[in-house]
C-alpha positions in Angstrom: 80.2 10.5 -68.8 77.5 12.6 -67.3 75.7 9.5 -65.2 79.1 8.3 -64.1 79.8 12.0 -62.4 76.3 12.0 -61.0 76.3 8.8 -59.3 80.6 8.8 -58.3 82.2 6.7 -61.0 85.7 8.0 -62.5 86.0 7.1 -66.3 89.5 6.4 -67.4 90.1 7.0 -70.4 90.7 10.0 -73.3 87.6 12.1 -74.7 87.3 12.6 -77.9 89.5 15.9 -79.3 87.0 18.8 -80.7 86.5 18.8 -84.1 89.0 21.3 -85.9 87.9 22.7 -89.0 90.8 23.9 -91.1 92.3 27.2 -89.4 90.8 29.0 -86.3 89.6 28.2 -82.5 88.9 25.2 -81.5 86.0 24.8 -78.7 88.8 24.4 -76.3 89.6 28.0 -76.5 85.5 29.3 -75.5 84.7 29.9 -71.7 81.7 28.3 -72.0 78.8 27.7 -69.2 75.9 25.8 -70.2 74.6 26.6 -66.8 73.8 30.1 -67.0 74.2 29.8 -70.8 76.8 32.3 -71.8 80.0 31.5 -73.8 83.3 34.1 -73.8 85.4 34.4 -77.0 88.8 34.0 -77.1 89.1 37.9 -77.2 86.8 38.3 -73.6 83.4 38.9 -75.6 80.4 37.3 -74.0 78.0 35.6 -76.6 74.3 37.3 -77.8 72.6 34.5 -78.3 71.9 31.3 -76.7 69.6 28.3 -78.1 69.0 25.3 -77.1 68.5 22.5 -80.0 66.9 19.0 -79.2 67.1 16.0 -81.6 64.0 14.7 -82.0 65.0 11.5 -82.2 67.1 10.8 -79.6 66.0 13.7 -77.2 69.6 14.6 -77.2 69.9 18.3 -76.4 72.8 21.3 -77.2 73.3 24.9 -76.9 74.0 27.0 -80.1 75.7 30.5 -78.7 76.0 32.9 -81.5 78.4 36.4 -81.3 76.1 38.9 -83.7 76.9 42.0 -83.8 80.3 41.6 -81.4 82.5 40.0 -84.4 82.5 43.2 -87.1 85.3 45.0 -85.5 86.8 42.7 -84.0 91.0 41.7 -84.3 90.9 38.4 -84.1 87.9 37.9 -86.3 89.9 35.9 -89.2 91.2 33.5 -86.5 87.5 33.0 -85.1 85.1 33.6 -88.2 85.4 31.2 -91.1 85.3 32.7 -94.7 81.6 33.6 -96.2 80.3 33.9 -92.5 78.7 37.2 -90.6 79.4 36.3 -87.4 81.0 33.5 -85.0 78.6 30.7 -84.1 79.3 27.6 -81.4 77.5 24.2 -80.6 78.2 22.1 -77.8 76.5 19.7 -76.2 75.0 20.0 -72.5 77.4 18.4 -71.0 80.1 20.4 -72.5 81.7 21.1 -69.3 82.3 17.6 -68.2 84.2 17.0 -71.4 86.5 20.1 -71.2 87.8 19.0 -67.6 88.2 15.6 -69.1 90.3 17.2 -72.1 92.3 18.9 -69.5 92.8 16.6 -67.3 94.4 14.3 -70.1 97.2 17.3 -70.3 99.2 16.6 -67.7 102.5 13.4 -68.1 100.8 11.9 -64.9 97.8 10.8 -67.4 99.9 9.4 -69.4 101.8 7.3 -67.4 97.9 6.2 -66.0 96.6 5.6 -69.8 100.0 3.4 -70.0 99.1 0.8 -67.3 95.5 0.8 -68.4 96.8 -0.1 -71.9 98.7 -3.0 -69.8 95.8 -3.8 -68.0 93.5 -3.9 -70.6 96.3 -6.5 -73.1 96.3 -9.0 -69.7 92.6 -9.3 -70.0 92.4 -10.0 -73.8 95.3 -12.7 -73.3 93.5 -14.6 -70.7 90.4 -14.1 -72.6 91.2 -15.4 -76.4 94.4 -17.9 -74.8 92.7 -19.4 -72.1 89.2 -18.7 -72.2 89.1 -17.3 -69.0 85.8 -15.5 -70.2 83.7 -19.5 -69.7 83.4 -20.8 -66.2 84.1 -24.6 -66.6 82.2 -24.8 -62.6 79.2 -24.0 -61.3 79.4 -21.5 -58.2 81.5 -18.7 -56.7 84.0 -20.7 -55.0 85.0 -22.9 -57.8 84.9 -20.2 -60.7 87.4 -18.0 -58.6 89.5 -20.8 -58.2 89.4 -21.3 -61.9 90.2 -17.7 -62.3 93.4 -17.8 -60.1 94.9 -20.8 -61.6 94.0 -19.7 -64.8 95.8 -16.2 -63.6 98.8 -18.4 -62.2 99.1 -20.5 -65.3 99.4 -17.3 -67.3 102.2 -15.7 -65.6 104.4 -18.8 -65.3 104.1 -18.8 -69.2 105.1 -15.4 -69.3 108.1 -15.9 -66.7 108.8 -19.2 -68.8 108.9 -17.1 -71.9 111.1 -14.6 -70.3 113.8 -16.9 -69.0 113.9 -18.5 -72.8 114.5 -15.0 -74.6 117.4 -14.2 -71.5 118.5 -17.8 -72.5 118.9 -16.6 -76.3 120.6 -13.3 -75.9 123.1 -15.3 -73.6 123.9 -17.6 -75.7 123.9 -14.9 -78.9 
């Protein structure tokens, strides 16, 4: 997601919900900039601690904010602290803030409605693919391979419209 923002792509599609563990705030609920690495509880209480972790492996990095001494008094520390801990402790990744604007953008109906005629897309292409094997040019070059694709294309949606006049054709006669 990060590359595609850096070099002008828009991804379409959900992001992943944060992980919920039983009762509590989600990540959703943090003000959280990687940036100048500070993170604001729910209850307006700017994090202590910042650290950035790195998998060795993979080189992946992510920020663990920690609230210390901030949490003992606090009134919402059962909603934010989970049982058996001292204080409230939060890991996101670097690119945190590209996945919350992608978690709030999928709020609104208008995504919906978007993630609807993707779905539509998206069933068009697997029915040319595994019912006409539109995926295998049966020509060599440009010219022929897009004609193969708009016959193919054609071929496909006078099945549909054939399909469509034999269901009216049923409930007509039903």
């Amino acid at each position: 997601m990060a590359q595609a923002h850096t070099e002008g792509w828009e991804l379409l599609g959900p992001a992943q919900p944060s992980v919920t563990k039983g009762t509590g705030y989600v990540t959703e609920a943090f003000d959280v900039n990687v940036a100048a690495r500070v993170a604001t509880c729910p209850s307006g209480e700017a994090s202590t601690q910042c650290s950035r972790l790195e998998e060795a492996a993979s080189g992946k990095a992510s920020y663990r904010f920690e609230w210390s001494w901030k949490c003992r008094n606090c009134t919402r520390r059962d909603a934010c602290v989970g049982a058996g801990q001292r204080h409230r402790s939060l890991v996101v990744g670097e690119h945190h803030g590209l996945l919350q604007a992608r978690r709030r953008a999928m709020k609104p109906d208008a995504f919906t409605g978007l993630m609807n005629r993707r779905a539509a897309i998206e069933g068009t292409i697997s029915e040319l693919v595994r019912g006409h094997g539109i995926r295998q040019a049966r020509y060599r070059g440009l010219r022929k391979t897009a004609l193969q694709n708009w016959l193919t294309g054609a071929a496909c949606n006078v099945k549909r419209w054939l399909r469509l006049l034999a269901w009216d054709l049923e409930i007509a006669a039903a």
